[in-house]
N, C-alpha and C positions, 0 to 999 in steps of 0.2 A: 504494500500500500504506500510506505514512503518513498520509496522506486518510484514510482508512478507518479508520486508527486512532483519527484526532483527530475524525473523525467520528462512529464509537461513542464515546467518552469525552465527547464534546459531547452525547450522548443520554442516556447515564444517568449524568450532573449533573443534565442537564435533569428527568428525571425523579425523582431524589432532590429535586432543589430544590419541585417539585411538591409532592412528599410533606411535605416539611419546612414548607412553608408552609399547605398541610393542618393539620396538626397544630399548628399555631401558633394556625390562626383557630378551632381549639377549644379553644381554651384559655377557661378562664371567664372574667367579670367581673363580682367581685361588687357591689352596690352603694357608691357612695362615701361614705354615711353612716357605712362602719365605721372611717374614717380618723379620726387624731387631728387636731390643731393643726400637728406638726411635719410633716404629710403622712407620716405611717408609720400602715400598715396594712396589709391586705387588696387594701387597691384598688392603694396603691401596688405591693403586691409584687407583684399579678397582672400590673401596666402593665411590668413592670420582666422577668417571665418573656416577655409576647408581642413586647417589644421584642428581647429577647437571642432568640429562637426566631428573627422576622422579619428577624433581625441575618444568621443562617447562613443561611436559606434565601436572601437577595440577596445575599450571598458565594458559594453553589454556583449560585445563576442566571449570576454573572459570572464563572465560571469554566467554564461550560457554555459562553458566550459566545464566550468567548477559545478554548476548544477548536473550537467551529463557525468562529470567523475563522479558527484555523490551518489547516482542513478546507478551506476553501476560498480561502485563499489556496498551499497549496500544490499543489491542484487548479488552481486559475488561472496558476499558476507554472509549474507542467509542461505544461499547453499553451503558454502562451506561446514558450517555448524546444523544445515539439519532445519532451519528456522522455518516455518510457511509461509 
């Protein structure tokens, strides 16, 4: 039963992080002519949203993760021992 639990929550991470990363690789970028000298512009700010976007989506991918190991380690732990 808590297999199951940590295994659906392992699913839709996984699939929020999909989306989230989705949404990230549409982010635009505009050309980098419109930056200044101090590196502030456009371009920077775009690089600076798909960074922070790609930031969360590989935080819910590794917490997808961690949900799929606990999924199955405590699947592998109740056979081991016998457990139902």
């Amino acid at each position: 039963m808590v297999g199951n639990i940590f295994g659906t929550l392992s699913f839709m991470a996984a699939a929020l992080s999909a989306h989230l990363w989705f949404r990230a690789s549409k982010i635009p970028t505009p050309p980098h002519t419109g930056d200044n000298y101090a590196g502030e512009g456009p371009f920077s700010e775009e690089l600076r949203q798909q960074s922070s976007a790609n930031a969360k989506a590989a935080f819910v991918a590794a917490v997808a993760a961690l949900f799929g190991a606990l999924a199955m380690g405590i699947k592998v732990t109740a056979a081991y021992f016998g457990w139902p």
